[in-house]
C-alpha positions as CSV (number, residue, x, y, z in Angstrom):
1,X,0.0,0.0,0.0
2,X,1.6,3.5,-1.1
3,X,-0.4,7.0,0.2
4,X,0.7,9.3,-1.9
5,X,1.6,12.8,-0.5
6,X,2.9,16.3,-1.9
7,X,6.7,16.3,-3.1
8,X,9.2,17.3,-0.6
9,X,10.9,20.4,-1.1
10,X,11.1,22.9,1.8
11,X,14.3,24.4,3.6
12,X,16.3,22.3,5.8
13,X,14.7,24.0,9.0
14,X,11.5,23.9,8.1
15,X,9.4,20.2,8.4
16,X,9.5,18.0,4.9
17,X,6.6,16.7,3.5
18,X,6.8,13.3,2.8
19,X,7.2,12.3,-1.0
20,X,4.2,9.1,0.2
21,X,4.1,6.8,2.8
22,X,4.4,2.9,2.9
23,X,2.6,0.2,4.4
24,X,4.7,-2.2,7.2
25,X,2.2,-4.9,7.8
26,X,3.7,-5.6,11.0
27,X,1.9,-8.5,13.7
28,X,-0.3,-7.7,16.0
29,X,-0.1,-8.3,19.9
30,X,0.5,-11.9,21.0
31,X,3.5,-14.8,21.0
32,X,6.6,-12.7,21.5
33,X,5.3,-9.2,21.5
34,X,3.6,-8.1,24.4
35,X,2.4,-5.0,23.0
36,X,1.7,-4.2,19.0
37,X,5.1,-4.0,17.6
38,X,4.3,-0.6,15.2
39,X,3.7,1.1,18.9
40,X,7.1,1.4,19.7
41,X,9.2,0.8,16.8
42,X,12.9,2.4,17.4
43,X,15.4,1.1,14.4
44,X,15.2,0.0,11.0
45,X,17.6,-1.6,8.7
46,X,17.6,-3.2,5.2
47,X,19.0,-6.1,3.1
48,X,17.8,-6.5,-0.4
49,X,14.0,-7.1,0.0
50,X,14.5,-7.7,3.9
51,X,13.4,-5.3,6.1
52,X,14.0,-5.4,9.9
53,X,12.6,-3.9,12.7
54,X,13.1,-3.3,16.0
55,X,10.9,-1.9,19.1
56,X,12.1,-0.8,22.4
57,X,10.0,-3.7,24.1
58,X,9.4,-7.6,24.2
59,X,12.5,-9.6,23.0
60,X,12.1,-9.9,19.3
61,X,13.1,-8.3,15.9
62,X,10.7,-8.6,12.5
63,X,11.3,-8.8,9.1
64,X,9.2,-8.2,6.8
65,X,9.4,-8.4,2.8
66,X,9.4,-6.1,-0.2
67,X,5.8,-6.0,-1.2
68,X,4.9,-5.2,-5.1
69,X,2.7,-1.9,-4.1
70,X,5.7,-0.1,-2.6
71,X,5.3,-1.3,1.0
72,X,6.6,-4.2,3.6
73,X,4.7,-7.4,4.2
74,X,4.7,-11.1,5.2
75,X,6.3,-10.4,8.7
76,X,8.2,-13.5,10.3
77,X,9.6,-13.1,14.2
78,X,12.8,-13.6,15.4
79,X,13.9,-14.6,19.4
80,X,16.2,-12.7,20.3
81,X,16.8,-14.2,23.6
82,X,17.5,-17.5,22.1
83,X,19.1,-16.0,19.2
84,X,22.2,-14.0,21.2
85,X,21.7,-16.9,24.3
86,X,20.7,-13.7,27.1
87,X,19.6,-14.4,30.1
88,X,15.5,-15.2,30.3
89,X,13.9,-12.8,32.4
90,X,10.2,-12.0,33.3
91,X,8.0,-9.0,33.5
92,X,9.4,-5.5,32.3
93,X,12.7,-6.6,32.9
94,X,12.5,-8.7,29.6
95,X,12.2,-6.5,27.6
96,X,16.1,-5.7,25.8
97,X,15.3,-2.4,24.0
98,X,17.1,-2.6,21.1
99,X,17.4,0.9,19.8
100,X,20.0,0.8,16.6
101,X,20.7,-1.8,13.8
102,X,22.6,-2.0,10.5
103,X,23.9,-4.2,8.0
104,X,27.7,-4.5,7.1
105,X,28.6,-7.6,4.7
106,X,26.7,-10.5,5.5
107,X,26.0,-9.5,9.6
108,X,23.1,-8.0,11.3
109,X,24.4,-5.1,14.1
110,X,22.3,-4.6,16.5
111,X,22.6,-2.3,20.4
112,X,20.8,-2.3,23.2
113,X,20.1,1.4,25.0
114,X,22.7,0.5,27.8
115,X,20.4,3.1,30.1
116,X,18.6,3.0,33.2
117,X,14.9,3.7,33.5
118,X,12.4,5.2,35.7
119,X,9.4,3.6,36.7
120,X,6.2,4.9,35.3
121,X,3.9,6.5,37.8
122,X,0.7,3.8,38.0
123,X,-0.9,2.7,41.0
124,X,1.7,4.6,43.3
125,X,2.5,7.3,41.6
126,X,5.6,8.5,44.0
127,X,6.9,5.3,45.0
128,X,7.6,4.4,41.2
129,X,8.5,8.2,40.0
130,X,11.6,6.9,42.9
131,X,12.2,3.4,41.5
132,X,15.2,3.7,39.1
133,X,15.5,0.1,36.9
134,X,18.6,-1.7,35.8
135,X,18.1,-4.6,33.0
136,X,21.5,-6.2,31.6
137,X,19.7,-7.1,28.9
138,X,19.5,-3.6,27.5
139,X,23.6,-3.9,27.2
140,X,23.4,-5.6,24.4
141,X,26.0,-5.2,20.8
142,X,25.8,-8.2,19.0
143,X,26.0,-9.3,15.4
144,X,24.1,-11.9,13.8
145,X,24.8,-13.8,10.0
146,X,22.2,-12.9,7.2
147,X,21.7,-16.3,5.4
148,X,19.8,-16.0,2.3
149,X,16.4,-17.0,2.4
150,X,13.7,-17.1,-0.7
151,X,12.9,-14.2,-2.8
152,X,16.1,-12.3,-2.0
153,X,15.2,-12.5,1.4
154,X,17.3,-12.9,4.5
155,X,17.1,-14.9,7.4
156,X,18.7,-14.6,11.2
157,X,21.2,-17.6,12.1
158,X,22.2,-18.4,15.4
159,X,25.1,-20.2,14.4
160,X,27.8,-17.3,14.0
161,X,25.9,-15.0,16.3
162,X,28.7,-13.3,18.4
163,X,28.0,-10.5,21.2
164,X,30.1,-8.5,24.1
165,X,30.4,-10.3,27.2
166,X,27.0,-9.2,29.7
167,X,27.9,-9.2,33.1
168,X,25.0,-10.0,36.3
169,X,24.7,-6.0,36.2
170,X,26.3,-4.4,33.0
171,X,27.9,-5.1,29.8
172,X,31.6,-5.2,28.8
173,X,30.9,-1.2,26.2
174,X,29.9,0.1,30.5
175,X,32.4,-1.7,32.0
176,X,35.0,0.0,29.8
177,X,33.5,3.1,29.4
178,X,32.3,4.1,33.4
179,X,35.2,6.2,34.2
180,X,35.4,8.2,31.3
181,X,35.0,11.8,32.6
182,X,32.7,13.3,29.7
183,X,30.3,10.1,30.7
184,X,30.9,8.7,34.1
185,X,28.3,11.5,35.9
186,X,24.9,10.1,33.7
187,X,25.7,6.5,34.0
188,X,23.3,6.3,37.3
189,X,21.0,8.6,35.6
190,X,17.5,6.9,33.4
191,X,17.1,7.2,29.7
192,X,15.4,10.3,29.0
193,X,16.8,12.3,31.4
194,X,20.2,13.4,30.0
195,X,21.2,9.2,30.9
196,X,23.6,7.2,29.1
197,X,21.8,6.2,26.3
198,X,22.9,4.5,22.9
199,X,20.3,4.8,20.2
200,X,22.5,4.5,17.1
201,X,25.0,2.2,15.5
202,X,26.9,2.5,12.2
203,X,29.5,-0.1,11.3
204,X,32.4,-0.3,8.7
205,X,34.2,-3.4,9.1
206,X,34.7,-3.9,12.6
207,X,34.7,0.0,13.6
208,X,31.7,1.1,15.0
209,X,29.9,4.3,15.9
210,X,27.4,4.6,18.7
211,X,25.5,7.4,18.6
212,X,24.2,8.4,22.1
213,X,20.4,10.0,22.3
214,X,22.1,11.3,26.2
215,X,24.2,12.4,27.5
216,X,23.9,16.1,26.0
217,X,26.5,18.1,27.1
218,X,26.0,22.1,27.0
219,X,24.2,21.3,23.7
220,X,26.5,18.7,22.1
221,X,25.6,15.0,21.2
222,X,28.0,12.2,21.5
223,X,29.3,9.8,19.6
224,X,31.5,6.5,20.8
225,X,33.9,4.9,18.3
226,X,34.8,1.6,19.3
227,X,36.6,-1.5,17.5
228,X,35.5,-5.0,18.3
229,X,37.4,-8.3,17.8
230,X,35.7,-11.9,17.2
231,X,37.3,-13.9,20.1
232,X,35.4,-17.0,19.1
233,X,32.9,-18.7,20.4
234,X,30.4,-16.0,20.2
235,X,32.1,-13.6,21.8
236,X,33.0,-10.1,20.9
237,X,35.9,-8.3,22.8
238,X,36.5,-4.4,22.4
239,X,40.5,-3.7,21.0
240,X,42.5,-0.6,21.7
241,X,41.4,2.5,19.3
242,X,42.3,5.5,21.2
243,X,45.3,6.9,23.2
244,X,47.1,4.9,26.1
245,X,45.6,1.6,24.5
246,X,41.9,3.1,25.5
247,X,39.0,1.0,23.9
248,X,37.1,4.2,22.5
249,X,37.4,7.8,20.6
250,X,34.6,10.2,21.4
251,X,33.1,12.7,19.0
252,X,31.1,16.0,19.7
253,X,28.7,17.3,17.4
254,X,26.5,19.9,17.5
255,X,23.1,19.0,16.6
256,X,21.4,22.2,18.0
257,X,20.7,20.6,21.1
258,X,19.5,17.2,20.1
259,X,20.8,14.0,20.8
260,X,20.9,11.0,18.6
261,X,18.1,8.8,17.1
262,X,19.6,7.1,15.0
263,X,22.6,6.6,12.5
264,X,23.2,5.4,9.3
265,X,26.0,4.8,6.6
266,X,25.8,6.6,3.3
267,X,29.4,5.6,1.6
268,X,31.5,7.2,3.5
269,X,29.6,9.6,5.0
270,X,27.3,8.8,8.4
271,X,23.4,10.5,8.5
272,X,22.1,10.9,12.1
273,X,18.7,11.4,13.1
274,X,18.3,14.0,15.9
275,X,15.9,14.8,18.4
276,X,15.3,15.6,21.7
277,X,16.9,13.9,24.8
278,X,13.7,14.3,27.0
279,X,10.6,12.6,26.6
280,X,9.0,14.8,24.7
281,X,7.7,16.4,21.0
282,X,10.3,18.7,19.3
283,X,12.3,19.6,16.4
284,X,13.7,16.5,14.5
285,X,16.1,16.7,11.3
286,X,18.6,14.4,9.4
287,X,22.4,15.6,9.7
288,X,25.2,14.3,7.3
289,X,28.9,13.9,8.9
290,X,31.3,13.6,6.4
291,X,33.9,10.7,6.4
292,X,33.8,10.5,10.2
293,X,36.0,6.9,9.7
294,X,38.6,9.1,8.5
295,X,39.2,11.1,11.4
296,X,41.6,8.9,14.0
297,X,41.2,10.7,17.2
298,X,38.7,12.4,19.3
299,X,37.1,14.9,17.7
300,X,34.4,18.7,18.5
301,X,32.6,20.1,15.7
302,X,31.0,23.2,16.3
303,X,28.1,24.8,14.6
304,X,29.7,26.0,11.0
305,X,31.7,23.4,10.7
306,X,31.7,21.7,7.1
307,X,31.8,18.4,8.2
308,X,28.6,18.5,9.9
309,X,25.4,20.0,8.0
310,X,21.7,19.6,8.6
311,X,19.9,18.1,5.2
312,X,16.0,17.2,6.4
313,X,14.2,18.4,9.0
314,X,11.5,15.7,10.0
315,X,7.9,16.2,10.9
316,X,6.7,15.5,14.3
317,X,3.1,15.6,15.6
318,X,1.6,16.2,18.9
319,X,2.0,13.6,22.1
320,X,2.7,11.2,18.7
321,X,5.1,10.6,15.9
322,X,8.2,10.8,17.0
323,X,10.8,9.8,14.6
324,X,12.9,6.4,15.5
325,X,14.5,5.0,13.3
326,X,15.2,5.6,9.2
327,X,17.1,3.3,6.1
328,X,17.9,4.8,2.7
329,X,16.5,2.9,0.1
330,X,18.3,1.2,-2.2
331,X,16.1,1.6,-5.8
332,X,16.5,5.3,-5.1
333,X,20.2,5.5,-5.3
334,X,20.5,6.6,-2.2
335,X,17.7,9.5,-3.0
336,X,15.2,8.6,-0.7
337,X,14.5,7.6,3.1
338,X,12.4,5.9,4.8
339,X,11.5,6.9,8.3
340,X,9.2,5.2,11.0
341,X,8.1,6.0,13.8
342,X,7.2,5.7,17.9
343,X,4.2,6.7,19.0
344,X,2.3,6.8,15.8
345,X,-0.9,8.7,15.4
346,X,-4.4,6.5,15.1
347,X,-3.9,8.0,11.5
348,X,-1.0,5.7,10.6
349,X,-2.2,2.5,11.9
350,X,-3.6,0.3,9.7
351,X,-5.9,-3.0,11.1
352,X,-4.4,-4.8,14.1
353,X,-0.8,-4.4,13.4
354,X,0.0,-2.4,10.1
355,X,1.6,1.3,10.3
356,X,2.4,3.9,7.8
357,X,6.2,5.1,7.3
358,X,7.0,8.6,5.4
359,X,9.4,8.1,2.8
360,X,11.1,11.7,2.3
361,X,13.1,12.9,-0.4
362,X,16.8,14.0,0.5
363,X,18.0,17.3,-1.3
364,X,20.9,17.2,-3.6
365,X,24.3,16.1,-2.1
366,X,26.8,19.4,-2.0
């Protein structure tokens, strides 16, 4: 199914219009989701006619397939906890919360949010606004082998599947990162309230960018580079990158005040999807960083800069639509983006499980 919509074709700064939006016949409520999947969908990422999702609950990721009308259908469920062997859990603390995915060769990234959370206020309101939650399921960064399914689709193998080490509390990307002073302040704080929180990945080769949604600092979003090694086994262990034999660079970027959303390859350049750190509507755009692999060493780029530039900014509606996740599209050379959503307005969803995603049009590369 394909709505079709005005052209795109406003300034960066002000909201797109989406060239149409797409259909992701997504399953309903049941099995391994305990909510509808399309209510809380936080990453995307694509191989050939494969598209999978991700939501920040339950324990599962879905593919769907390439559908002839333009949009995504036929969705199939994946475990995750059996999968990337985590620990089973029950009740809230279950859930994982993968926030980022990508494809690089033949493997499947995906990152948990690493964060804390606070307890939503229910039946006693002041108790839980108190109760701060830990999950070490949520430190997940794994990678899982794409076998070729039918159709020029792609299925999820166990078999290869390697991940950091997860400890009874945190995971080995904490463990190595807790007393970095830009960081080690907002590792006790939640997600959502300027907490550690990773919400983007972007791999080339074994290099990999995390692109953090908090901490903000004094209006600058954060980025992690970190290099991983497969130590057989299934196991993933981090390798020295930075100076002194440290396992990570870190990267400042002004985003006008936004954290990070999302990232996502484009050759050698990385897009980012911004928005706000708090739990809350406001301004969303697509930024481009150019070559960031290139760099090799910390690095702070300021408004100006012209390696950082804002490209799209995104729509967002009220108490709804809040722009998660997005994938360039492949037939449209790299021309067009897909975009979905958390939160999405009653007008988007479509029977017991289908949603509507914008596709948007990206201006001319300078």
């Amino acid at each position: 199914m394909v709505a079709r919509l005005p052209a795109a074709g406003r300034a960066a700064r002000d909201p797109a219009e989406p060239l149409r939006r797409v259909l992701l016949d997504l399953p309903p409520k049941g099995g391994l989701h305990r909510k509808p999947p399309r209510a809380n969908l936080s990453a995307v990422a694509l191989r050939g006619r494969s598209l999978f999702l991700a939501t920040d609950e339950g324990t599962a990721l879905d593919r769907l397939t390439a559908a002839e009308d333009g949009g995504f259908a036929d969705p199939v469920v994946f475990p995750l906890l059996e999968l990337l062997t985590l620990q089973a859990a029950t009740g809230s603390a279950e859930e994982i919360d993968i926030e980022g995915l990508d494809v690089e060769g033949d493997l499947l990234w995906v990152v948990g949010s690493h964060s804390r959370t606070r307890g939503k206020p229910k039946d006693a309101p002041l108790a839980e606004l108190a109760e701060i939650r830990h999950n070490p399921n949520r430190h997940v960064l794994a990678c899982l082998p794409l076998t070729p399914g039918p159709d020029g689709t792609h299925e999820l193998a166990r078999e290869g599947a390697s991940r950091l080490p997860i400890g009874r509390k945190r995971g080995a990307l904490v463990k190595a990162l807790r007393d970095v002073e830009h960081l080690k302040p907002f590792f006790k704080l939640p997600a959502k309230e300027n907490g550690f929180d990773v919400e983007g990945i972007a791999v080339s080769g074994r290099r990999i960018l995390l692109g953090l949604r908090g901490p903000v600092l004094r209006g600058f979003a954060v980025v992690l580079e970190i290099e991983v090694a497969d130590e057989g086994d299934g196991v993933l262990a981090l390798r020295p990158l930075g100076a002194g034999g440290r396992a990570w660079r870190k990267h400042f970027l002004d985003l006008s005040g936004n954290g990070i959303r999302d990232l996502h390859r484009d050759g050698d350049d990385v897009m980012i999807l911004a928005g706000p750190t708090a739990d809350l509507d406001g301004r969303c755009a697509l930024w481009r960083w150019r070559d960031p692999y290139a760099i090799g060493g910390d690095s702070f780029t300021p408004t100006g800069d012209p390696r950082l530039g804002r490209i799209l900014q995104i729509p967002v509606g009220n108490d709804a639509d809040h722009p998660e996740g997005f994938a360039l599209l492949p037939d449209s050379q790299g021309r067009e983006v897909l975009v979905v959503f958390d939160s999405p307005a009653e007008e988007r969803c479509r029977g017991k499980g289908g949603v509507l995603a914008d596709v948007f049009a990206l201006p001319p590369a300078r």
